[in-house]
Backbone as CSV, one residue per row, in Angstrom:
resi,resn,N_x,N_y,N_z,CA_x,CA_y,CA_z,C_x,C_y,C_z
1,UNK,6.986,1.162,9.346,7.909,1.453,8.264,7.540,0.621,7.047
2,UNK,7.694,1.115,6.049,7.407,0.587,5.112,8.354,1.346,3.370
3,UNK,8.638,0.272,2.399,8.989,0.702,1.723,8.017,-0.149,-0.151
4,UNK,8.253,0.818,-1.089,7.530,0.199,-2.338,8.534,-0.197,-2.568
5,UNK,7.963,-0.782,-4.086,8.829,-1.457,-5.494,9.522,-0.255,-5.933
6,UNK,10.593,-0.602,-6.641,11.143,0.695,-7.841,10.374,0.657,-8.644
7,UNK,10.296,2.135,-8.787,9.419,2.890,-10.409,10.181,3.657,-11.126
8,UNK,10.409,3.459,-12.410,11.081,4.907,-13.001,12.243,5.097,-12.380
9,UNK,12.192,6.484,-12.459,13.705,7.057,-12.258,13.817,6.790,-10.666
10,UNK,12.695,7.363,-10.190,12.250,7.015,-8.573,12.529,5.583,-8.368
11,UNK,13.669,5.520,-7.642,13.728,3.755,-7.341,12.803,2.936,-6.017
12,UNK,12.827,4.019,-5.043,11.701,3.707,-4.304,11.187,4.818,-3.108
13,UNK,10.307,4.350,-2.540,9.625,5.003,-1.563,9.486,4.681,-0.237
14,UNK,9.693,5.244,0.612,9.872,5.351,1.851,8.966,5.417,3.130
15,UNK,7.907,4.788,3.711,6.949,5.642,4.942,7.415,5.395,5.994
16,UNK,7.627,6.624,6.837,8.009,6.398,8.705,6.788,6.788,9.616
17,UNK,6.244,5.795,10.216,5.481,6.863,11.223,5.693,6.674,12.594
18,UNK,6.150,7.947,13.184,6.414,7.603,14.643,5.344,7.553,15.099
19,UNK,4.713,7.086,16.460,3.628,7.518,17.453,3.904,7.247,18.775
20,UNK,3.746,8.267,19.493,4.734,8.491,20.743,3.349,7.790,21.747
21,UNK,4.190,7.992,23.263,2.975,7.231,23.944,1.652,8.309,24.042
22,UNK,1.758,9.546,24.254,0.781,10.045,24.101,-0.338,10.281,22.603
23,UNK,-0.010,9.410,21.749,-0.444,9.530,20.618,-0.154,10.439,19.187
24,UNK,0.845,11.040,19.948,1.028,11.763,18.894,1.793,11.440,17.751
25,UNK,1.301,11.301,16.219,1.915,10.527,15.337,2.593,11.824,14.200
26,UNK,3.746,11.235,14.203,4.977,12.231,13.137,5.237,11.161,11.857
27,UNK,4.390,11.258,10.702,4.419,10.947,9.320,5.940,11.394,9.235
28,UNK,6.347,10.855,7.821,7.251,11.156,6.916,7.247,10.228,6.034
29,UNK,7.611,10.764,4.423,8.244,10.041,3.560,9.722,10.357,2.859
30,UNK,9.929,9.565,2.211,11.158,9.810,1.630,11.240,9.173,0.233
31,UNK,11.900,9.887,-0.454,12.271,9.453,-1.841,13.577,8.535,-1.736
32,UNK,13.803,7.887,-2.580,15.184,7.263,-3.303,15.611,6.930,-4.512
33,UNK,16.675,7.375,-4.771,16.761,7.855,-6.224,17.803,6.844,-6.833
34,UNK,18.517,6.163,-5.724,19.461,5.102,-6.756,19.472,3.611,-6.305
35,UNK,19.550,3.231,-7.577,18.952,1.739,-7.864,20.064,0.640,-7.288
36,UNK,18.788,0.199,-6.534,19.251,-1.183,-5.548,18.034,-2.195,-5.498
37,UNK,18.221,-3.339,-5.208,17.251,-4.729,-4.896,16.337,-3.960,-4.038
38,UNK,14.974,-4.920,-4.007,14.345,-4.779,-2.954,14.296,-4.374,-1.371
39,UNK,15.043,-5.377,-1.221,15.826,-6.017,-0.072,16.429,-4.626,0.376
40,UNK,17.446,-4.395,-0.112,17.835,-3.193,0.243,17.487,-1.831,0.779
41,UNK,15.891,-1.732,-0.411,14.849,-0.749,0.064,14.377,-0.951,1.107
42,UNK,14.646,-2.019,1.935,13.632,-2.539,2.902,14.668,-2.559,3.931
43,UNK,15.948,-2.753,4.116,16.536,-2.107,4.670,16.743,-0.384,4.917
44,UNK,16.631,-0.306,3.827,16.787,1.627,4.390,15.646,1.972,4.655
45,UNK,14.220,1.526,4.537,13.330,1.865,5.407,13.761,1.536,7.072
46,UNK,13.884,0.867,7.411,14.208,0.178,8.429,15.307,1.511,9.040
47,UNK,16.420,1.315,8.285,17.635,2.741,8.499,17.296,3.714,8.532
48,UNK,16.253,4.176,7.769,15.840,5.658,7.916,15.058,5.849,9.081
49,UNK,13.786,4.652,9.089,13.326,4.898,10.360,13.946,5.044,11.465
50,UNK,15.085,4.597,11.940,15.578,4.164,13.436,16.325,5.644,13.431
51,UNK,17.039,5.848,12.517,17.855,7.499,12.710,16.007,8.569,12.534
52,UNK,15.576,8.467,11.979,14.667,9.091,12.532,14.559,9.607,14.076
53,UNK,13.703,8.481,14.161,13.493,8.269,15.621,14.830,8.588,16.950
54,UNK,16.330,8.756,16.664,16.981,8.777,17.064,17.130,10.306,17.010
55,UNK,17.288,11.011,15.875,16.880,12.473,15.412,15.765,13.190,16.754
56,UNK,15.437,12.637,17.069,13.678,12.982,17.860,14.395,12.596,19.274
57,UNK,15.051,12.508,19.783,15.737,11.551,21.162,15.185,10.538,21.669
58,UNK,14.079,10.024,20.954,13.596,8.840,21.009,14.665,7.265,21.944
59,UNK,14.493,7.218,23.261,15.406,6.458,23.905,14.381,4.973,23.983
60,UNK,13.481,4.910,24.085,12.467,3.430,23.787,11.526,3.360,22.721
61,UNK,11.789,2.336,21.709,11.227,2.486,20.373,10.750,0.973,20.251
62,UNK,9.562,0.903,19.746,9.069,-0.315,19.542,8.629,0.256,17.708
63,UNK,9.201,-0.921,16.977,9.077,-0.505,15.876,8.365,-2.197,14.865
64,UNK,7.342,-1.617,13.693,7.004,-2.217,13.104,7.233,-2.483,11.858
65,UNK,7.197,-3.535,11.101,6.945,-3.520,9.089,6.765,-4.505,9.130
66,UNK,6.706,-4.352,7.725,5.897,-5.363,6.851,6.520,-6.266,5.717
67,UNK,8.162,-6.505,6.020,9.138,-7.292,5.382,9.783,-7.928,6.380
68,UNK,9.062,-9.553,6.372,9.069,-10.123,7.129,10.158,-11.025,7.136
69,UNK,10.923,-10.865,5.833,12.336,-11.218,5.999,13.408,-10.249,6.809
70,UNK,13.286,-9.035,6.473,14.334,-8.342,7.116,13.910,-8.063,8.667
71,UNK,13.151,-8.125,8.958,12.626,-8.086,10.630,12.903,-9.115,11.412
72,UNK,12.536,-10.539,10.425,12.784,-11.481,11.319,14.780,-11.613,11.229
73,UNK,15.479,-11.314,10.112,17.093,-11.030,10.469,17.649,-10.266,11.337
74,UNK,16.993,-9.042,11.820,16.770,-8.304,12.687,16.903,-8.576,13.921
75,UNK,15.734,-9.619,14.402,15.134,-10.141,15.561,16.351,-11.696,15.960
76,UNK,17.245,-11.691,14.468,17.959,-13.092,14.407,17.101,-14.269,14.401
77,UNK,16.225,-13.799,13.839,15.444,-15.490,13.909,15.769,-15.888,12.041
78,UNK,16.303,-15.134,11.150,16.343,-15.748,10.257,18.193,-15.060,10.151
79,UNK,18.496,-16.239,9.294,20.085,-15.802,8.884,20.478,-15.043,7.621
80,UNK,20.894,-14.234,7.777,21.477,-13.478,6.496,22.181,-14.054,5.686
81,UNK,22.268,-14.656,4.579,22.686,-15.172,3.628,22.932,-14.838,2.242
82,UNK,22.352,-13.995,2.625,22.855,-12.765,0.709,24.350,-11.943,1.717
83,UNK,25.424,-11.935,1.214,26.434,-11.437,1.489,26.179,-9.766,1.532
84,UNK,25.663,-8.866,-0.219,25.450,-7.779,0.053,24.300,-7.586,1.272
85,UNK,23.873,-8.317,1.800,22.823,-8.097,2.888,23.957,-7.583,4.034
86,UNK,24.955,-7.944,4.193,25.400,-8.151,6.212,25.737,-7.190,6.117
87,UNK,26.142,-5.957,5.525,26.538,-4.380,5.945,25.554,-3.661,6.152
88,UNK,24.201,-3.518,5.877,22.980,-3.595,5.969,22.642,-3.917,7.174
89,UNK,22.469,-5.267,7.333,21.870,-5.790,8.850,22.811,-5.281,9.836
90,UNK,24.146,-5.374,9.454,24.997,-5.226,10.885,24.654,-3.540,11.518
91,UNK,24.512,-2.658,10.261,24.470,-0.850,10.059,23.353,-0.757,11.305
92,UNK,22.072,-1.825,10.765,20.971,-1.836,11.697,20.784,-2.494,13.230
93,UNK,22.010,-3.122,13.341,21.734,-3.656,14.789,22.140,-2.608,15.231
94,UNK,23.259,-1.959,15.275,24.208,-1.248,15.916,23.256,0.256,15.935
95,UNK,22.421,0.483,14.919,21.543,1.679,15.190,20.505,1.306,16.462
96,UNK,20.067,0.016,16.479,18.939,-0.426,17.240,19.762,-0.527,18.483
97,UNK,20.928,-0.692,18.943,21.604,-1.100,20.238,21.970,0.182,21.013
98,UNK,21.491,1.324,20.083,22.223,2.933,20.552,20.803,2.997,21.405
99,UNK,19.529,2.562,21.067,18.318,2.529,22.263,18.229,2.343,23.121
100,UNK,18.047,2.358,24.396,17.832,1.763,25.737,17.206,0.703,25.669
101,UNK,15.711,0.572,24.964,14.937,-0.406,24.619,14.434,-0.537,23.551
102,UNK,14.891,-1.845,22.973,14.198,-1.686,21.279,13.758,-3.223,21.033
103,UNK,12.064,-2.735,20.318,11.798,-4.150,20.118,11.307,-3.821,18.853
104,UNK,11.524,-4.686,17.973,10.792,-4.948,16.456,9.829,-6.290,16.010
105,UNK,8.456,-6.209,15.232,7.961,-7.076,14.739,7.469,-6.694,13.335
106,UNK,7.130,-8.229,12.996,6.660,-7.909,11.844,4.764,-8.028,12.045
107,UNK,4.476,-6.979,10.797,2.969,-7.042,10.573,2.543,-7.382,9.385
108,UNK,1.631,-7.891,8.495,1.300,-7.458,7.560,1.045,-6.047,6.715
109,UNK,0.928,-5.936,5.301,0.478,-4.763,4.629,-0.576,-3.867,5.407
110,UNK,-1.207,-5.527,5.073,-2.864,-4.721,5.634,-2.880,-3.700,6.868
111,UNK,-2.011,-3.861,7.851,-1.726,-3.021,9.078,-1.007,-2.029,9.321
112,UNK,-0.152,-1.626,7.647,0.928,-1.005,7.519,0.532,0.103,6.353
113,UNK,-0.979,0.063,6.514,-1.405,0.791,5.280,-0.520,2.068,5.111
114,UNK,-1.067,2.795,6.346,-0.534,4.289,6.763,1.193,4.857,6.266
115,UNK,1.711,3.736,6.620,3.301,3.942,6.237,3.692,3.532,4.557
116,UNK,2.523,2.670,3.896,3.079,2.176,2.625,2.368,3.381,1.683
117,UNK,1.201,3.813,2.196,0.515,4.997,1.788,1.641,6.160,1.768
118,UNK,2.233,6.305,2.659,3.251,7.370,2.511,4.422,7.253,1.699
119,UNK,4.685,5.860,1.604,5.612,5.619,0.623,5.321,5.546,-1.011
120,UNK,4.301,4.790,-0.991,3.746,5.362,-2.751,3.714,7.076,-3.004
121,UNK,3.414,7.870,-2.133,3.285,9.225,-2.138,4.658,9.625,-2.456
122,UNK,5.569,9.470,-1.478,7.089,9.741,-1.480,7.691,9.425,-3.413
123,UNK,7.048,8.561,-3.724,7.356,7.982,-4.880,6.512,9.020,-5.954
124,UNK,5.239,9.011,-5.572,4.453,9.762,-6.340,4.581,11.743,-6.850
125,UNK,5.292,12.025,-5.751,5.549,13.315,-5.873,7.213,13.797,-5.138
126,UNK,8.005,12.871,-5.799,9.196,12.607,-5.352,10.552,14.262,-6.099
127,UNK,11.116,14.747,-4.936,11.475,16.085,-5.583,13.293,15.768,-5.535
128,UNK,13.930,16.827,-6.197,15.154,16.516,-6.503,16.139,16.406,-5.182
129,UNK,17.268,16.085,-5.141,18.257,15.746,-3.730,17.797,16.940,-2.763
130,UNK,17.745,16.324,-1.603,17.965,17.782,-0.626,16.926,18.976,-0.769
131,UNK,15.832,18.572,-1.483,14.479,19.250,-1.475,13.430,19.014,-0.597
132,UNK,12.731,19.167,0.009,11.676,18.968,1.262,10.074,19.560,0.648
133,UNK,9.218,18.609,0.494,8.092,19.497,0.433,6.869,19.270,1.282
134,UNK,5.950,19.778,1.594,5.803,19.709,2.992,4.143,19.536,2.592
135,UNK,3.446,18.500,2.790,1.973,17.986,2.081,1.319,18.430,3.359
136,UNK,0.205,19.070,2.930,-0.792,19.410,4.696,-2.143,18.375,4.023
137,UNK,-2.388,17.276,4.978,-3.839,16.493,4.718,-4.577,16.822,5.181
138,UNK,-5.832,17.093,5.198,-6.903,17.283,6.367,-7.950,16.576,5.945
139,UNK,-8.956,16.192,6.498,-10.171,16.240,6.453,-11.290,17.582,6.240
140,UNK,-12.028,17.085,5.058,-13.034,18.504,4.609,-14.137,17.794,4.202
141,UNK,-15.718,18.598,4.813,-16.627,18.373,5.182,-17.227,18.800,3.407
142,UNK,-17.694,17.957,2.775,-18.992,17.473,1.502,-19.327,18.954,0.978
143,UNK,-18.953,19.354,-0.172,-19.519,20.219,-0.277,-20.820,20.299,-0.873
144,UNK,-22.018,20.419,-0.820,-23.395,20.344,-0.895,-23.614,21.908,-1.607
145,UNK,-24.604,22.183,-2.797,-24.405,23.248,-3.282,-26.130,22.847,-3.111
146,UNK,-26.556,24.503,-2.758,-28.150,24.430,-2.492,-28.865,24.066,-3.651
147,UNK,-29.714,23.730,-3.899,-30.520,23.780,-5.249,-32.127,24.317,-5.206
148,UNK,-32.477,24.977,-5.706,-34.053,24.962,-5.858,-34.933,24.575,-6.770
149,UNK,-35.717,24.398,-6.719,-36.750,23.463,-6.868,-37.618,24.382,-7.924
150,UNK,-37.824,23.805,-9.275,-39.170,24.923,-10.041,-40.398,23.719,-9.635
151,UNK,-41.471,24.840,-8.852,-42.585,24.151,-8.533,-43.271,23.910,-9.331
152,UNK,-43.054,24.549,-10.656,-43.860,24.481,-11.939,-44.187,23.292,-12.401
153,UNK,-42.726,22.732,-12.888,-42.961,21.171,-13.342,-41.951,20.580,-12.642
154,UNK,-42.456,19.301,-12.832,-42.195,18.204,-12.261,-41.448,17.206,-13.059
155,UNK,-40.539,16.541,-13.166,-39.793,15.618,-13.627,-39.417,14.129,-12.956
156,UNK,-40.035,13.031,-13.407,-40.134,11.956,-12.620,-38.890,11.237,-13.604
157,UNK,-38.190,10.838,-12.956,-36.985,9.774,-13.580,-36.583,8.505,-13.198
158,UNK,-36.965,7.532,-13.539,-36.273,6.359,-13.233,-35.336,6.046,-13.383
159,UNK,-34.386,5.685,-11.762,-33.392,5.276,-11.356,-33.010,3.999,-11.712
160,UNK,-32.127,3.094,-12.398,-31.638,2.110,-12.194,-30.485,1.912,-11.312
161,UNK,-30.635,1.005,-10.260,-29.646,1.063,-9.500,-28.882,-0.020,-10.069
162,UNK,-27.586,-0.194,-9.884,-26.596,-0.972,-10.376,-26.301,-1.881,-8.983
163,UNK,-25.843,-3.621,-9.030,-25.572,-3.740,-8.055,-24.151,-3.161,-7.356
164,UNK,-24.026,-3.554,-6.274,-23.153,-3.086,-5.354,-21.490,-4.311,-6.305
165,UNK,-20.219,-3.144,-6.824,-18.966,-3.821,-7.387,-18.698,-4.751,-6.410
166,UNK,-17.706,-5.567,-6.691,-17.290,-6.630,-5.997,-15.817,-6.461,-5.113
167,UNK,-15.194,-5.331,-5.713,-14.413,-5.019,-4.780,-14.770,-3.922,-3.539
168,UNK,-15.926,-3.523,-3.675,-16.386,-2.546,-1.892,-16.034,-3.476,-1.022
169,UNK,-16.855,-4.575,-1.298,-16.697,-5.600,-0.167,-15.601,-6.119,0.317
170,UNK,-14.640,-5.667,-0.125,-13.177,-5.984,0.082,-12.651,-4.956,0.660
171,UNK,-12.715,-3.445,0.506,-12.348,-2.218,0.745,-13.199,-2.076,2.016
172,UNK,-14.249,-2.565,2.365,-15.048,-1.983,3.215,-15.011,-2.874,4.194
173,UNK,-14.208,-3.847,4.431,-13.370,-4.811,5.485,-12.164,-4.478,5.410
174,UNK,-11.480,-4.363,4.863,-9.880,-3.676,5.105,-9.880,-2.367,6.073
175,UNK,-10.779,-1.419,5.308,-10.733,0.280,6.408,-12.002,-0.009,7.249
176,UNK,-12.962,-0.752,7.524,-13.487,-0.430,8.351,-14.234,-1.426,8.937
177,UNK,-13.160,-2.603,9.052,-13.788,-4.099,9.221,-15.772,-4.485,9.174
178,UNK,-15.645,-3.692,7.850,-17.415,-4.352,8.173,-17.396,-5.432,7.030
179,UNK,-18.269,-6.246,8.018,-18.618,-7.340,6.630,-19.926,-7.430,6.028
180,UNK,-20.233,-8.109,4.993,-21.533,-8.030,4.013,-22.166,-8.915,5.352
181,UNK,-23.755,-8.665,4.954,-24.592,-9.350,5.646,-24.875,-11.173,5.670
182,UNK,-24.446,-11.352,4.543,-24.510,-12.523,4.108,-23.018,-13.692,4.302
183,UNK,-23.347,-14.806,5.419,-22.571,-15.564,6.107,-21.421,-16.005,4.983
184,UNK,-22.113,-16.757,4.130,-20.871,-17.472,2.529,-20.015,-16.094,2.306
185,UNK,-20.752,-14.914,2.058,-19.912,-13.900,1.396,-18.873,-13.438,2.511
186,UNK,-19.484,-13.438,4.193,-18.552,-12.972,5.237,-16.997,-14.039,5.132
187,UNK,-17.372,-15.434,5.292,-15.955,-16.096,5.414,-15.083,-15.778,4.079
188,UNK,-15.804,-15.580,2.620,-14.908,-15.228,1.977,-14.028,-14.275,1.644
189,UNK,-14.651,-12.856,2.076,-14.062,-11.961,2.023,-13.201,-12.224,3.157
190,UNK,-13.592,-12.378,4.374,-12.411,-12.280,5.557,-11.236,-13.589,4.978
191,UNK,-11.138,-14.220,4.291,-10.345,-15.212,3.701,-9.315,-14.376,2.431
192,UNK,-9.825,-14.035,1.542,-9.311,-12.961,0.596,-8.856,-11.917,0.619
193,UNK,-9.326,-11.243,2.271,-8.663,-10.142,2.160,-7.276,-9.537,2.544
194,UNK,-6.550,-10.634,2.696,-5.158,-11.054,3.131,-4.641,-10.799,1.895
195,UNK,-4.832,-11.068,0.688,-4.273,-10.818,-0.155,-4.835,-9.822,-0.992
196,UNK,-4.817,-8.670,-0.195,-5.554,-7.160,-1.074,-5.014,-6.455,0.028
197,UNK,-4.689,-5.451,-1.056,-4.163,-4.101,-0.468,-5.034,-2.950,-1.009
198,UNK,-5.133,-1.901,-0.059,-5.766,-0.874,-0.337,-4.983,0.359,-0.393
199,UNK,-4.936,1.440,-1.416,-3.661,2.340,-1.459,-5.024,3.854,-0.816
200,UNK,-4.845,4.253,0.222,-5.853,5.478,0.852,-5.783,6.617,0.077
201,UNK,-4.147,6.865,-0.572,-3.744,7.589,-1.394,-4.645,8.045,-2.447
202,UNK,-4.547,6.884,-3.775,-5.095,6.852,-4.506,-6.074,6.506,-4.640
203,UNK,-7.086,5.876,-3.971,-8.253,5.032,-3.241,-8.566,3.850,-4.600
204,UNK,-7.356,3.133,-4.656,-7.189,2.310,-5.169,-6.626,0.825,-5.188
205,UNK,-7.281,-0.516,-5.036,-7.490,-1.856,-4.885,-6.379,-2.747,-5.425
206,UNK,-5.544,-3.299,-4.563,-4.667,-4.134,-5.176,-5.037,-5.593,-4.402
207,UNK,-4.059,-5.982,-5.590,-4.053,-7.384,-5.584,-2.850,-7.960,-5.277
208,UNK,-2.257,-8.778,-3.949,-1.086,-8.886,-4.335,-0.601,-10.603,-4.828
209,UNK,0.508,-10.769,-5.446,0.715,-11.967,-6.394,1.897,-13.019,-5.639
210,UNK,1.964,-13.489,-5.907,3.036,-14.841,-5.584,4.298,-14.178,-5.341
211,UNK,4.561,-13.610,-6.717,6.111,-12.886,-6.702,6.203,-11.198,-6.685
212,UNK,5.037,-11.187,-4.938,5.061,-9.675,-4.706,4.865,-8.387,-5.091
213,UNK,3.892,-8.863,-6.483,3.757,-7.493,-7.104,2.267,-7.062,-7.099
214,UNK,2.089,-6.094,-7.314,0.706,-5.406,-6.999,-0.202,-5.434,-8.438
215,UNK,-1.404,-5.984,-8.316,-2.092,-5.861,-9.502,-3.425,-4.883,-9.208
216,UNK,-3.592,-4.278,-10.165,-4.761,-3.141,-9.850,-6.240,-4.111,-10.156
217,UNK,-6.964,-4.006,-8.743,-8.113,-4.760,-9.315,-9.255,-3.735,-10.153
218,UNK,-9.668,-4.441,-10.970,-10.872,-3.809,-11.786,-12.547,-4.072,-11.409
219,UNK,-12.794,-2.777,-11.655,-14.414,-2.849,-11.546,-15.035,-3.434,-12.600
220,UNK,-16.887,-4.061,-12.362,-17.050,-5.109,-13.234,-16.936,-4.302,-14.531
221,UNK,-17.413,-2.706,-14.672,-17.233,-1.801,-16.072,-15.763,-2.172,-16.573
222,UNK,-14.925,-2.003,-15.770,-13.775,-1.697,-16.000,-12.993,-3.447,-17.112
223,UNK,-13.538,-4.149,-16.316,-13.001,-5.998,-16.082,-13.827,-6.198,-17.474
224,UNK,-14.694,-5.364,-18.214,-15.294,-5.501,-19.655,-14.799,-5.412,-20.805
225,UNK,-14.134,-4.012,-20.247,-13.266,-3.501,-21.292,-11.975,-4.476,-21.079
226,UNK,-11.442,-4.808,-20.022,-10.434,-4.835,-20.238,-9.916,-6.476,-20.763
227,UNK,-11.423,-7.350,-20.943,-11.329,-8.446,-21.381,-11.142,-8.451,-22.884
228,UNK,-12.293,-7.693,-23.412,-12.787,-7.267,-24.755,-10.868,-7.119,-25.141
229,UNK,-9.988,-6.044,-24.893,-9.041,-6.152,-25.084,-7.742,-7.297,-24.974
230,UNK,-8.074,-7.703,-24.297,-7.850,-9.241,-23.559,-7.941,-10.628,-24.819
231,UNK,-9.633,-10.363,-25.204,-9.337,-11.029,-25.963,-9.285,-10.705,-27.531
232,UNK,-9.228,-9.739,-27.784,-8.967,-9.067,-29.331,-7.299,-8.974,-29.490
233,UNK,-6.994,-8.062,-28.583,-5.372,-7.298,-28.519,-5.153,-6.992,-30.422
234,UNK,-4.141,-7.150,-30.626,-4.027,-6.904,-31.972,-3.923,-7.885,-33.197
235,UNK,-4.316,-8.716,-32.715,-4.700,-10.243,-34.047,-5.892,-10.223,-34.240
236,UNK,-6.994,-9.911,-33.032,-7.835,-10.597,-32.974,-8.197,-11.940,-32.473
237,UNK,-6.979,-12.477,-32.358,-7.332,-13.980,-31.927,-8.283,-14.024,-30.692
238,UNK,-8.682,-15.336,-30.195,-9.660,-15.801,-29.470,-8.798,-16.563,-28.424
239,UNK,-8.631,-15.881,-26.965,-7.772,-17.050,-26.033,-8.417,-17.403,-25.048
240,UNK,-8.440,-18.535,-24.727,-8.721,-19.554,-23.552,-8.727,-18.743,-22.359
241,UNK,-9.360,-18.871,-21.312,-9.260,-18.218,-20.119,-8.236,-18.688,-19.441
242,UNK,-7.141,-19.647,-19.527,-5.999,-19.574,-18.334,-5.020,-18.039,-18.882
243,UNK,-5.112,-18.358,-20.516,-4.498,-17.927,-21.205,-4.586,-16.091,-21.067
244,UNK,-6.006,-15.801,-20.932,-6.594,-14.440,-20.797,-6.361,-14.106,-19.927
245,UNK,-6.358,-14.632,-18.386,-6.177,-14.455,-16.855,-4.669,-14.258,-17.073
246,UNK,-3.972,-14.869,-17.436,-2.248,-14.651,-17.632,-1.882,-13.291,-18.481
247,UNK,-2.575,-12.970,-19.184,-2.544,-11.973,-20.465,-2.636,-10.612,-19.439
248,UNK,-3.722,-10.833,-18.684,-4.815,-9.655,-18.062,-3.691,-9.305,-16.855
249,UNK,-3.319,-10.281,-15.918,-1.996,-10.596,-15.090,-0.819,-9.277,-15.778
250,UNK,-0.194,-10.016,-16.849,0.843,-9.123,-17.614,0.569,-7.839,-17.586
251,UNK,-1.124,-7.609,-18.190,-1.393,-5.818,-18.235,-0.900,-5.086,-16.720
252,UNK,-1.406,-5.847,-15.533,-1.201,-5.447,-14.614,-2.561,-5.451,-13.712
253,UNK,-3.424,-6.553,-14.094,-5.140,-6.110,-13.606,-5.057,-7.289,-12.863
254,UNK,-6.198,-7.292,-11.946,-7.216,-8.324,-11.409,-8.352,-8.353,-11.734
C-alpha cells in the first residue's frame, strides 16, 4: 500500500496490491479528492487497502507500506499522539481484527515501487466521483522497421559515443540490482540508493529530501541547462554553490 503527496485539485493517490498465495496479483488505484495532511493519506491507504481485501473475502492478510509511522501505530509500537490521528488508527484496528490473521510491516519505497507507481497514476489520470477507468498494461515486443540497404553508396559516419549518465547507475540497481563493474562506484551506489526513488510510470528518477519530498534528478544535458538558469535567473547575478544547490532544490531538481 502506498499513498503520494497532494497535487492540485487531486489531493492524493492511492496504490493497493493484493497477491494471493498462488501469485496472483490484483492492482488498484484510487483517487482522492479532499484535502487532508499526509498522515491521513496514509491512513486511507492503509483503509482502503484492508476493505479491499475484505471486499475479496480475504480471511489471512499479511500486509505491507512504506509509512513507517503509521504501521509502526498500527503494530502499537509507536503512540498516537496527534489527536486527529486516533479515529483513524482506532477505524484501522477494528478493520484489521475482522481478519482471522493479520500481520503488518513496514518496507521501504524502494520495495513499494509497484503500489506508489499506482498511486502517482491514480493521481495522474484521476476521474470525477464514482467514475472507474480501467488501464490494460502489457508488455510489447520493439518494434524494428526493416530497412534496406542502397549497395550503391556507402556512407561511413562517425559515432561519438557519450559517456554512460550518472543516474543509470542508480536506476539499474534499484530495478534490477546490477551494479557497475567498478568496486568505489559499487559501495556508492548501493549506499545512495536508499535515497532514490524510481517512478516505472514515468521512467523517472527521484530524489528523496529530509522533509519527504521528491526531487526530479537531472541528466548531465539536463543539470546544464538547468544551472545556466540557476545561475542567471532574472538579475543575472552570480551565486555561490550552497546558494545554487538551494536555488536548484526550490526548482524541484537534483
Amino acid at each position: 500500500m502506498a499513498s503520494t503527496p497532494r497535487r492540485s485539485k487531486i489531493s492524493s493517490g492511492v496504490g493497493v496490491v493484493l497477491i494471493s498465495p498462488e501469485k496472483h496479483v490484483i492492482p488498484r488505484a484510487y483517487s482522492l479528492i479532499e484535502p487532508f495532511s499526509n498522515n491521513v493519506a496514509e491512513y486511507n491507504a492503509l483503509l482502503i487497502g484492508l476493505s479491499f481485501a475484505k471486499e475479496l473475502g480475504v480471511e489471512y492478510l499479511e500486509g505491507f507500506g512504506d509509512s513507517q509511522l503509521i504501521i509502526n501505530q498500527v503494530r502499537r509500537e509507536y503512540e498516537v499522539k496527534n489527536q486527529d490521528m486516533i479515529p483513524y488508527h482506532k477505524a484501522a484496528i477494528e478493520v484489521a481484527k475482522s481478519f482471522e490473521d493479520f500481520f503488518i510491516e513496514y518496507i521501504p519505497c524502494l520495495q513499494n515501487a509497484y503500489a506508489y507507481a499506482l498511486a502517482i497514476l491514480a493521481v495522474s489520470i484521476a476521474q470525477p466521483p464514482e467514475i472507474e477507468q480501467v488501464v490494460t498494461v502489457r508488455t510489447h515486443q520493439l518494434f524494428i522497421p526493416e530497412c534496406t540497404l542502397d549497395t550503391d553508396e556507402v556512407h561511413a559516419t562517425r559515432i561519438k559515443l557519450e559517456p554512460r549518465d550518472w543516474h543509470f547507475l542508480i536506476i539499474d540497481y534499484v530495478l534490477h540490482g546490477i551494479f557497475p563493474e567498478d568496486m568505489k562506484e559499487r559501495d556508492s551506489v548501493r549506499q545512495r540508493a536508499l535515497r532514490f526513488y524510481y517512478n516505472a510510470v514515468t521512467q523517472t528518477l527521484y530524489r528523496h529530501t529530509y522533509y519527504s519530498l521528491l526531487l526530479r534528478c537531472l541528466s548531465t544535458k539536463e543539470a546544464e541547462e538547468a544551472l545556466k538558469e540557476g545561475h542567471g535567473g532574472t538579475d543575472g547575478a552570480y551565486h555561490p554553490r550552497p546558494k545554487l544547490c538551494d536555488r536548484l532544490s526550490r526548482m524541484g531538481y537534483y
